[in-house]
C-alpha positions in Angstrom: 112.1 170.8 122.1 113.0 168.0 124.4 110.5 164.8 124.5 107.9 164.6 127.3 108.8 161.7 129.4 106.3 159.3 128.6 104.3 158.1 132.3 103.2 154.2 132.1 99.7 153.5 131.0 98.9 152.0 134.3 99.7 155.7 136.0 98.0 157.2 133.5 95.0 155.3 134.2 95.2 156.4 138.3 95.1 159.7 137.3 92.2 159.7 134.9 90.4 157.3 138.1 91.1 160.2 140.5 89.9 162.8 138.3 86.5 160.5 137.7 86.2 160.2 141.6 87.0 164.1 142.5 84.4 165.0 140.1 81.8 162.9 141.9 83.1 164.4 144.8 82.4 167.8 143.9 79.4 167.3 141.7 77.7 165.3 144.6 77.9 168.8 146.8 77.0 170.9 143.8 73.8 168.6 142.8 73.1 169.4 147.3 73.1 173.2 147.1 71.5 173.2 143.2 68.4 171.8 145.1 68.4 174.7 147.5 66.0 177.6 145.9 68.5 181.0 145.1 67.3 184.4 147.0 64.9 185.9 144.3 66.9 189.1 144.5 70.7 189.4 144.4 72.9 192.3 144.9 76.0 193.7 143.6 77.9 196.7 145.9 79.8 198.8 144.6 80.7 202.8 144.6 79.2 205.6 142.4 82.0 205.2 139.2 81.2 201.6 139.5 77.3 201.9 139.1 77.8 204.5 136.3 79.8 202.1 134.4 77.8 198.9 135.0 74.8 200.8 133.9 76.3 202.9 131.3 78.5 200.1 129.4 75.7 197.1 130.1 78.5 195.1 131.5 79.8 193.2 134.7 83.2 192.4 135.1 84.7 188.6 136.1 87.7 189.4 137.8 90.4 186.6 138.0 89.7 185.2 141.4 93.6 185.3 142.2 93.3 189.0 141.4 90.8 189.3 144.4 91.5 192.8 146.7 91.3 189.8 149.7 92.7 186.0 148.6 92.1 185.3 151.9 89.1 183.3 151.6 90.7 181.2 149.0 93.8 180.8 151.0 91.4 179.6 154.0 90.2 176.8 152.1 93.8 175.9 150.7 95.1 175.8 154.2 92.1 173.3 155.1 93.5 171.1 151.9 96.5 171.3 152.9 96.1 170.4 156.6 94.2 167.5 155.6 96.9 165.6 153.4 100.0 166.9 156.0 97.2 164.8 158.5 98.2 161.6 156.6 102.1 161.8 156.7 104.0 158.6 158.6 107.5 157.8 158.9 107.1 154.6 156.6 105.9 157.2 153.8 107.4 160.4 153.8 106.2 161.2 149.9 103.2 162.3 151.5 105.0 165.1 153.0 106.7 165.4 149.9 103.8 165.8 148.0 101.9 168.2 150.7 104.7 170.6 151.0 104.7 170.9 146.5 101.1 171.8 147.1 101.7 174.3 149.7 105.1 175.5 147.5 102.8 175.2 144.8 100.6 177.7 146.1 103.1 179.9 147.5 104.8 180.3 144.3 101.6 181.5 142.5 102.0 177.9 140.6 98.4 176.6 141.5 97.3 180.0 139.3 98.0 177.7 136.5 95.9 175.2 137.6 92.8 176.8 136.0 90.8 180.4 134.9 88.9 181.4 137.2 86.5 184.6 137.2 84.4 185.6 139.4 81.4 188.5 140.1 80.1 188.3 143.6 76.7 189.1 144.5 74.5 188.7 148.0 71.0 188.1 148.9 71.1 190.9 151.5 70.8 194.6 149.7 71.5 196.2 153.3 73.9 194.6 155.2 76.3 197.1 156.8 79.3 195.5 156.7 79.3 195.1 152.9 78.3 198.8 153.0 81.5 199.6 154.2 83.6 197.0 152.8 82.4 197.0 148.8 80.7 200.7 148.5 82.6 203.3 149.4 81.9 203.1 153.0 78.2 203.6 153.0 78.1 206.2 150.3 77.8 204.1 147.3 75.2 201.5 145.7 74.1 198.1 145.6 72.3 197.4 142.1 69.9 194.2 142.7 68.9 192.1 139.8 66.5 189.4 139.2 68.3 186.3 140.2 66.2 184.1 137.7 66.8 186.4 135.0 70.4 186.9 135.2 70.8 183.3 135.6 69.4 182.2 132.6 70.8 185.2 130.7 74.4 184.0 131.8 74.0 180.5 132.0 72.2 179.5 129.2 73.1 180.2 125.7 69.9 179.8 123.2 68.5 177.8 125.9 71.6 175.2 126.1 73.7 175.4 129.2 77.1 177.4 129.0 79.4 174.5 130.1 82.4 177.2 131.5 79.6 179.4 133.7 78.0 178.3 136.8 76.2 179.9 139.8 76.2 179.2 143.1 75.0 180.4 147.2 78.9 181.0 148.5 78.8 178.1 151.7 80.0 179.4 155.2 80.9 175.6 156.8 84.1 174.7 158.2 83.5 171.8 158.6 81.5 170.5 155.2 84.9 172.4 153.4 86.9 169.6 155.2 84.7 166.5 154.8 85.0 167.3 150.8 88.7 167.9 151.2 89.3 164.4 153.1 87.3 162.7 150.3 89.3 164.3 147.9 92.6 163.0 149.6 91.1 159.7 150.1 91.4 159.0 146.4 94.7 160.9 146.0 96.6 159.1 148.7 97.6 155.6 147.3 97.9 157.5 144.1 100.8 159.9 145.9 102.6 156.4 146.5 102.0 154.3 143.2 105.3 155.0 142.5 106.7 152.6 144.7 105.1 149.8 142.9 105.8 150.9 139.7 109.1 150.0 137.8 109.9 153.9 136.2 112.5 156.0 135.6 113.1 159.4 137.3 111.7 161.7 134.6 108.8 159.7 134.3 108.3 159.7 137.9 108.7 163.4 138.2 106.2 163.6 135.1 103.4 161.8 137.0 104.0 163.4 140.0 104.0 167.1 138.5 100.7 165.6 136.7 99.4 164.9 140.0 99.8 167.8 141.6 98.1 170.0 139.0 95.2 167.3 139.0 95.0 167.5 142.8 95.3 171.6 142.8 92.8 171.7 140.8 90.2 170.0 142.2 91.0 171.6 145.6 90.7 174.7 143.6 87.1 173.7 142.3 86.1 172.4 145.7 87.5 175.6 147.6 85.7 178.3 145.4 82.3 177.1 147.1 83.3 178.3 150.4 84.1 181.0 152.7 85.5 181.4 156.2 82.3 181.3 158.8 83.3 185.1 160.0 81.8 186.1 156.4 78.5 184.7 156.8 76.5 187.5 156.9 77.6 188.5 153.3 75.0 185.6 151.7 77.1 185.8 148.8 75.7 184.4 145.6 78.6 183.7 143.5 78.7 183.9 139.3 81.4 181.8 137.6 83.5 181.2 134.8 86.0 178.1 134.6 88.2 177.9 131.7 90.8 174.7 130.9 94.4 175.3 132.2 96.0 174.1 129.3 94.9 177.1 126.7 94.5 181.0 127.2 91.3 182.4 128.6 89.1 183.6 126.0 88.4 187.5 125.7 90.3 188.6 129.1 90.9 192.0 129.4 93.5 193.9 132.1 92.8 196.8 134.6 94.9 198.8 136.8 95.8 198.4 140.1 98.6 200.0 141.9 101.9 198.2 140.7 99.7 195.7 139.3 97.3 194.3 136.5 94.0 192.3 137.5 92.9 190.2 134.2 89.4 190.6 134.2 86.1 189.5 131.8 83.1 190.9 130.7 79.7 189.7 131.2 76.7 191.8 128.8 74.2 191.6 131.1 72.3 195.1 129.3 71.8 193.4 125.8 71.2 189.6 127.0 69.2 190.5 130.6 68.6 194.1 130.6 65.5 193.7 132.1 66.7 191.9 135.0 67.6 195.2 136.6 65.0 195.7 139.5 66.6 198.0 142.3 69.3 200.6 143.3 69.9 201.1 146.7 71.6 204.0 148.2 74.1 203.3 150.7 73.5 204.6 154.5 76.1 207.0 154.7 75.3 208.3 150.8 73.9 212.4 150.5 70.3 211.2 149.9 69.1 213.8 147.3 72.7 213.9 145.2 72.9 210.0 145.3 69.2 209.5 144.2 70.1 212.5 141.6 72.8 210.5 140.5 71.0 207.2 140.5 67.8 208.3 138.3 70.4 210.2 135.6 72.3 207.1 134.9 69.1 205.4 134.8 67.8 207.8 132.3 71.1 208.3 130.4 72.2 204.8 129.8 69.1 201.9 130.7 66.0 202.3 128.7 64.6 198.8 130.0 62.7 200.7 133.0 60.7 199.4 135.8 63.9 200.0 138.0 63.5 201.6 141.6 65.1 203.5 143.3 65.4 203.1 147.5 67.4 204.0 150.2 69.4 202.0 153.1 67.3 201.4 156.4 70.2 201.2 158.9 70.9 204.1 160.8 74.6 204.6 160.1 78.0 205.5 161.6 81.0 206.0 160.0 83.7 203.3 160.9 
């Protein structure tokens, strides 16, 4: 196996700096919307085979957030990233453009995948909001299954009452413009670090070893800063989202693969029926559902599979048209 290319001490140092200060960055704007109270309820939309098997197997699925049906929102916020640091390229330093166009290669090439494991289960505050009828539950016809927020919380955060250190949770942010402000910080620190090499006496594998260093460090706190937000247009979702962030640099534990057409989605479970069973409150039937077979439905899983109780069982209040 061929040697590492060994990067000075003194380069080392700047990463492990930046990594210090993009942590501060992000955990400044986490400890900000930690203060804000979560909705008491949260939701979870999906179709009829997907409330039979939450409730029947006591599990939700993480899915890998690169596996999303719509990257979109997580291309939005790499776009902002990656507008800010092209922002910053001069003629007397063209390795910023150097090191803008890797991150944008980067992403293109599916590279910033390895930056970290992320999974994901997205929930909302609203249990009637038409457009995730149609988007997330079978256009109208399906279910959204609200929990307990506290309850869940605690079940999947806390772990004999010490905190899970991979799993967080967290109201999804719909703010342009708070999105870039972290992203500018972020690049603020990075930027001299993008042109150390100039003052620094190294050879070209070393070089290229710091550089490939940085631009993991960098993607992955882009990464961490993105996952918080979504583009304004999706505001009305009030997603609250469920997380779990693994290490890049070993396997994610437990991950399990599903089928989608010419592809596989890696996935994790989360046993919400044995740690928060309880936490269960509501089923909602969609708009557009057959009221008397949907409720039918509803109460058999209920008394097939959940023997926690106290769950009810309502219908959608908007007056609905097919799209």
């Amino acid at each position: 196996m061929p040697k590492r290319p060994r990067i000075p001490t003194a380069m080392t140092a700047a990463l492990k700096s930046y990594e210090r200060a993009a942590m501060g960055i992000l955990q400044d704007f986490v400890s900000a919307i930690e203060a804000t109270a979560p909705p008491p309820m949260i939701y979870h939309y999906t179709n009829d085979a997907g409330l039979q098997g939450i409730i029947q197997s006591g599990k939700l699925w993480f899915s890998d957030i690169f596996g999303l049906n719509d990257p979109s929102e997580l291309r939005h916020g790499l776009k902002v990233a990656i507008d800010v640091l092209k922002s910053r390229i001069t003629d007397a330093r063209p390795e910023i453009a150097t090191f803008a166009s890797q991150l944008e290669r980067f992403d293109i090439d599916a590279g910033i995948e390895a930056a970290g494991h992320f999974f994901i289960c997205c929930f909302s505050g609203d249990g009637d909001d038409l457009g995730q009828w149609r988007a997330y539950a079978d256009d109208g016809r399906g279910y959204a299954l609200g929990f307990e927020t506290a309850a869940l919380e605690d079940a999947f955060c806390r772990r004999k009452g010490k905190p899970i250190p991979q799993h967080s949770t967290f109201p999804v942010t719909y703010d342009d413009a708070e999105l870039t402000r972290i992203q500018i910080a972020l690049v603020d620190h990075i930027d001299p670090l993008i042109s150390l090499p100039r003052s620094v006496r190294i050879g070209s594998a070393a070089m290229h070893a710091y550089m490939s260093e940085l631009l993991v460090y960098h993607a992955m706190n882009v990464i961490r800063g993105v996952m918080f937000f979504k583009h304004e247009g999706y505001k009305n979702e009030k997603e609250f989202r469920f997380q779990q962030l693994f290490r890049r640099d070993r396997p994610a534990p437990d991950v399990k693969y599903r089928r989608r057409p010419h592809s596989l989605v890696r996935y994790r479970e989360f046993d919400w029926g044995a740690l928060a069973g309880h936490s269960l409150k509501e089923i909602v039937i969609g708009p557009a559902a057959d009221k008397i077979k949907a409720e039918r439905f509803a109460g058999d899983c209920m008394a097939a599979f959940h023997t926690a109780g106290g769950v009810k069982i309502t219908y959608s209040k908007i007056p609905y048209r097919s799209g």
